[in-house]
C-alpha positions in Angstrom: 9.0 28.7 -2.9 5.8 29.3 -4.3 3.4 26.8 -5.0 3.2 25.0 -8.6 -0.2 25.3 -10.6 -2.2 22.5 -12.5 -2.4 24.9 -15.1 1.6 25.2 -15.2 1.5 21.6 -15.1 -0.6 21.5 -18.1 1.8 23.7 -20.3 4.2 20.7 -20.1 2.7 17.6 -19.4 -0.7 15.3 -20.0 -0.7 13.4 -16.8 -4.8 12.4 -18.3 -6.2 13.2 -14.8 -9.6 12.8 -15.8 -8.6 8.9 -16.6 -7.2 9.1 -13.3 -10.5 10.4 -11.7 -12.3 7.2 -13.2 -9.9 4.9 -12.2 -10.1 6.1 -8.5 -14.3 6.3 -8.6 -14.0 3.0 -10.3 -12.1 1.5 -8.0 -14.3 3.3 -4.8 -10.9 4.1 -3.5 -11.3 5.8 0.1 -7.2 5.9 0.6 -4.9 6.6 -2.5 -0.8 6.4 -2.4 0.5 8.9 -5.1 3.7 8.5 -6.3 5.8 10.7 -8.3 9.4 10.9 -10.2 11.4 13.9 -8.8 10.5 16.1 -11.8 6.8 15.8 -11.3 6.8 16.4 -7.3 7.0 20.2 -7.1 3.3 19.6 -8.8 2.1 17.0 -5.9 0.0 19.0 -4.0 -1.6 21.0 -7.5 -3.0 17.6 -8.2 -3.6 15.9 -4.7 -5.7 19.7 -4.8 -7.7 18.7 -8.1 -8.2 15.0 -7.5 -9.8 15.6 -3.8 -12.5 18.5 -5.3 -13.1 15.3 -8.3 -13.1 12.6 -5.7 -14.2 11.6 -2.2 -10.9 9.8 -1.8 -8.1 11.2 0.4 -4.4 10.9 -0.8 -0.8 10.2 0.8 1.9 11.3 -1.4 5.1 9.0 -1.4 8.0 11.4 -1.0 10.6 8.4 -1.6 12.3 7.4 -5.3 10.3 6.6 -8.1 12.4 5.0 -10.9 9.3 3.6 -13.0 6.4 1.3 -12.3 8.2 -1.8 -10.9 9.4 1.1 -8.3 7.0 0.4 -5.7 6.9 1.4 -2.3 7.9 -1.5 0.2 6.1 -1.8 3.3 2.8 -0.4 2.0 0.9 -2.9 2.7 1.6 -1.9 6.5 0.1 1.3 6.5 -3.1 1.0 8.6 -6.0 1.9 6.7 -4.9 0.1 4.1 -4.1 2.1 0.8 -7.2 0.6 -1.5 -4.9 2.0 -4.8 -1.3 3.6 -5.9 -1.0 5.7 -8.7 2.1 6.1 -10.0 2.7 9.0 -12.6 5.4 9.9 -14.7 6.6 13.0 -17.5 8.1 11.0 -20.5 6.8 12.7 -23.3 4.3 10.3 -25.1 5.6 8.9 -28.4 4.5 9.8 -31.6 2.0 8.4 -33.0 2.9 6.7 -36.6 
């Protein structure tokens, strides 16, 4: 399978990765959990790729279910180093604006 672009990403989605970058230099995150809905996962690696060259964080992507924000991992706190922030994304289109 060949491997999903940011820039194919882009076409359908505003995942505001940029906000994301701040966030992640904000918080001095060394260690950051990604989690993604199904639909977004093919594009994982596209945007683990673009948040490491904007970032001196390293990432873990969470291959499990992702049903929405009160879908968090369980056991995280576990995982030795600890995971300093989890970013959870998802591909609702945003709703218009009135």
């Amino acid at each position: 399978m060949r491997k999903k672009t940011l820039v194919e990403l882009e076409e359908k989605y505003n995942l505001e990765l940029e906000v994301v970058v701040g966030k992640i230099r904000k918080a001095k995150a060394k260690l950051v959990l990604l989690q993604f809905p199904d639909g977004l996962k093919q594009y994982a690696t596209a945007i683990v790729d673009y948040l490491e060259e904007q970032t001196k964080a390293e990432f873990l992507i969470w291959l499990g279910s992702c049903f929405g924000a009160c879908d968090t991992p369980v056991g995280i706190e576990k995982i030795k180093p600890n995971i300093d922030l989890v970013i959870q994304f998802g591909h609702n289109k945003l709703m218009p604006s009135y």
